[in-house]
Phi, psi and omega in degrees: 000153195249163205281309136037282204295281174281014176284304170311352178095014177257056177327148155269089179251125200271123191254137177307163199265344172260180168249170182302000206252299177300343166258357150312287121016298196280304199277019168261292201311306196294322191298291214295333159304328176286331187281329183298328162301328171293314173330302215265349171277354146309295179323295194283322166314320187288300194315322197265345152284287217294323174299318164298323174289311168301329177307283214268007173299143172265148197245141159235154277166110181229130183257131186320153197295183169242171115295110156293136180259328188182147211228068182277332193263012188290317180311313198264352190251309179324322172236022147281338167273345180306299173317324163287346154298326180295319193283337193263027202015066143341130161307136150352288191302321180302298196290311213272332185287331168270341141314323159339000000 
């Protein structure tokens, strides 16, 4: 507008591009969105509590007694393992304490 313009009585006064009922409206939506997000991140925060606590709780377990029936492979594994200490080279003293 020009100075002219506004001498003449034509003010520019800037009319909102919504009305109040549509920003009433809008800023309700956003509330209701933010609260239905908080709800639900709440929810899912207790479950992920609630799972973590059951992971580490410990189950204890007591298992029927076994019967060794026969012990053939003691022999072949003691010194499958011997050899294999020897090789990534294990100390003397260790091979020799497992021959024992």
């Amino acid at each position: 507008m020009t100075l002219e313009a506004n001498a003449a009585g034509f003010a520019h006064t800037p009319q909102p591009l919504l009305s109040v009922a549509a920003r009433a409206a809008a800023a309700l939506g956003v509330a209701a969105l933010v609260g239905a997000a908080w709800l639900y991140a709440e929810k899912e925060s207790r479950v992920a509590l609630q799972s973590s606590t059951a992971a580490l709780t410990a189950v204890r377990v007591t298992l029927p007694p076994v019967e060794i029936v026969a012990d053939h492979g003691a022999a072949a594994v003691a010194a499958a393992g011997a050899l294999a200490l020897r090789d990534r080279g294990a100390r003397p003293a260790l091979l020799m304490a497992l021959h024992q």
